[in-house]
N, C-alpha and C positions, 0 to 999 in steps of 0.2 A: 766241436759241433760240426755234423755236418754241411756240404752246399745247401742240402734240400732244408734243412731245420732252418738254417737264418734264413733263408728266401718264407721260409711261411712265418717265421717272427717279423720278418721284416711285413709281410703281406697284414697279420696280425695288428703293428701297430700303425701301421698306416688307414687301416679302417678304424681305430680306437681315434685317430687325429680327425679323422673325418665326422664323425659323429658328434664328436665333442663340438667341432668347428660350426657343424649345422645347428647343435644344442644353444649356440654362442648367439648363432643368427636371429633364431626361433625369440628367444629371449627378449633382444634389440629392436624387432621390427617385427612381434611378433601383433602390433598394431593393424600395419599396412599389409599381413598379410591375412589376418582377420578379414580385413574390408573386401581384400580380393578374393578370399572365397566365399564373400557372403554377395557378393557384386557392390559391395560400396562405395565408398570414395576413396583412394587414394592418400588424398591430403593428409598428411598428422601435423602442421605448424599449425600455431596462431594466425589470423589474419589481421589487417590493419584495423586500427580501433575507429571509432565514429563519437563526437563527444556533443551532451548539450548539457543546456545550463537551464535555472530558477532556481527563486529563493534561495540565492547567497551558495547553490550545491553545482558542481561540475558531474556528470555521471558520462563516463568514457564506458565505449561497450565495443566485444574483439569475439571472434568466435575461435575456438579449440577443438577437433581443426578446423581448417579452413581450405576448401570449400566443405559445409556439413556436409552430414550423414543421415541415413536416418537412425543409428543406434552411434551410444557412446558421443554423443556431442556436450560441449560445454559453452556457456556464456561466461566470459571473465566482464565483469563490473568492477570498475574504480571509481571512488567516493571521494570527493574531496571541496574543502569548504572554499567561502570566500577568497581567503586570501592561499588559496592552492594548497592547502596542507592534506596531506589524507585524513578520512575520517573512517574512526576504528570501531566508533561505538553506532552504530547505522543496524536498523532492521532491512536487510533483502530480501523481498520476493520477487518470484519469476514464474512465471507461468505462458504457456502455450497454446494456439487457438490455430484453427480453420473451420472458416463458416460452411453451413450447411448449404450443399449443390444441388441441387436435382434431389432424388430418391436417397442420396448420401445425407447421415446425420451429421451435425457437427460434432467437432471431434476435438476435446481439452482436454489438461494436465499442470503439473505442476513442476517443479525442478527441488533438487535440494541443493540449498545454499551451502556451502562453506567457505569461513571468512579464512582469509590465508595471512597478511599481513599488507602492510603501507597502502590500507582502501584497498585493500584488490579483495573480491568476492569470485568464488566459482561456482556458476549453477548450473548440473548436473541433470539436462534431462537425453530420452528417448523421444523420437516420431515415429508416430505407429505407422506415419504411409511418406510414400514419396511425396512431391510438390510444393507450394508454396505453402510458409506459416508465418504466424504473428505472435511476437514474445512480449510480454507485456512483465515492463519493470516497474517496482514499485521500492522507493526507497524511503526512510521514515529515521529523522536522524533528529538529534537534540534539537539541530538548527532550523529545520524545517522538514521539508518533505520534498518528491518529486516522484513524478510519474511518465513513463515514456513506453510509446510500442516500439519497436523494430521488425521487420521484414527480412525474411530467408529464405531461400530456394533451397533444396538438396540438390547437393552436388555443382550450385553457382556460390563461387569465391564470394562473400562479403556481405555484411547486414548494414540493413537501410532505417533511418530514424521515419516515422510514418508521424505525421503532422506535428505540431510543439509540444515540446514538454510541459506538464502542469504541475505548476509549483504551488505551495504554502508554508509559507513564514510563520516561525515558531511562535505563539502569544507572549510579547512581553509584559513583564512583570508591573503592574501598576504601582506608582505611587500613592503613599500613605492620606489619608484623605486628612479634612479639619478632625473630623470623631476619629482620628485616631486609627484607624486601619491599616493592618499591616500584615506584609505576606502574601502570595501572588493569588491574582483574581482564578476561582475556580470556574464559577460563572456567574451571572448576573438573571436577579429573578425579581420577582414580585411578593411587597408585602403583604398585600391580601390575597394572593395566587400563589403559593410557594410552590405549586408543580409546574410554573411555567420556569423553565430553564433555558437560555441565551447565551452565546458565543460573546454578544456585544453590546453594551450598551445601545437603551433605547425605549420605546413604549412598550408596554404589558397589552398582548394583544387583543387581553378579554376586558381590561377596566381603562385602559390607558394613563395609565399611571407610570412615574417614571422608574425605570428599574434600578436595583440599587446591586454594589457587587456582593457575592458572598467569596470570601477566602477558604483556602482548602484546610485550615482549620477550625472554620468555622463551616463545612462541607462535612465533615469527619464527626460533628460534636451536635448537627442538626440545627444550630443556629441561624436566626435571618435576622437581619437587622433593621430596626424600625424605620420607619417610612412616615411623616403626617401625611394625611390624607387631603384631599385640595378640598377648600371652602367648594361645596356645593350647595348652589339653590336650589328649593323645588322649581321645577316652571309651573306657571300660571294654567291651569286649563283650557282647549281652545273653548270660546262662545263664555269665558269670563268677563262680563262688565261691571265688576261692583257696587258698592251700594248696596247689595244685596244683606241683611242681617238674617241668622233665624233666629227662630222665636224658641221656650226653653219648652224642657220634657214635663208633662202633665200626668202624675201616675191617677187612675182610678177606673173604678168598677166600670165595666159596658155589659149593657143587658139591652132585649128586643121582645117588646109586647104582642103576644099573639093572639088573635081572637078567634074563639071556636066558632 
């Protein structure tokens, strides 16, 4: 082979190693390099998580990356119960907001969840504009419930919890009553109302009578369960002073004499 041949093999595989090399880059960071030609952020880590509590639930919340974007961002959520376990069986939702400005309408959405493993959740949304928003988490688990916002800037590292979390404690199972009831309360109604329906024990708010539970097999099957009704008196009419008797009915003819 000639000088001139291997100098152009040689020129040849030195642009195949180059390209491959850039193909190699593209691949790897082909993230961050997204963002810089779209003018976005930079960041592709996670940031630091922010965690609160209610009703027996932990909810840790981290953004991916960090500082967001306005495309390709994610919210990691971690579930975990009382005694710190993750929890696997949990509904996520997450959803997005910025209130309405001036002549600007407000502007919402939604993310899609995907549960990954040990409580970790990713939800996967877009911002249609730069500036600040509000993600609003709602988590709904055997054990109870919990509800939280967080605060985001694009392009500022790190989300902020915006007032306390709201919780709700799962309905525990009721014990079996004297008549025998058994199997968890579905709700509690009224025997002469059976459309008033109740979270909890207490008065029927149209007869006030007391409400009794119905069981979710007995919820399933139409059943309600009797109830005695409370001794009621008439009352007395006012401007009653007895004594008074009346006298009995007298059936016969009535007629009226007219003279021409």
């Amino acid at each position: 082979m000639s000088v001139h041949n291997r100098k152009a093999a040689r020129s040849r595989l030195v642009s195949i190693a180059l390209a491959a090399s850039l193909a190699v880059l593209a691949v790897v960071f082909h993230r961050p390099l997204i963002a810089w030609f779209s003018g976005g952020s930079m960041g592709s880590s996670s940031g630091s998580s922010v965690t609160v509590h209610a009703s027996g639930l932990s909810l840790s919340a981290s953004l991916d990356p960090d500082p967001p974007r306005t495309q390709d961002n994610a919210l990691v959520v971690q579930v975990k119960d009382a005694g710190g376990m993750p929890v696997d069986d949990a509904v996520v939702e997450v959803s997005y907001d910025m209130p309405a400005m001036g002549a600007m309408a407000e502007m919402k959405g939604g993310a899609r969840v995907d549960h990954e493993k040990d409580g970790r959740y990713r939800a996967h949304f877009d911002l249609p504009m730069n500036g600040s928003w509000t993600l609003k988490v709602e988590v709904h688990a055997p054990a109870g419930a919990v509800s939280q916002r967080f605060s985001l800037t694009v392009g500022t590292p790190g989300v902020s919890p915006v007032g306390g979390a709201i919780g709700e404690t799962a309905p525990m199972a009721s014990a079996p009553s004297a008549g025998g009831m058994q199997g968890e309360v579905d709700h509690y109604t009224c025997s002469m109302h059976p459309s008033v329906h109740e979270t909890h024990p207490g008065k029927c708010p149209i007869c006030g009578m007391d409400l009794v539970p119905v069981t979710e097999s007995e919820a399933r099957s139409g059943a309600v369960r009797e109830q005695r009704a409370p001794n009621l008196q008439p009352e007395r009419p006012l401007g009653f002073t007895g004594g008074l008797h009346g006298s009995g009915v007298r059936v016969g003819s009535m007629y009226r004499r007219l003279r021409a």
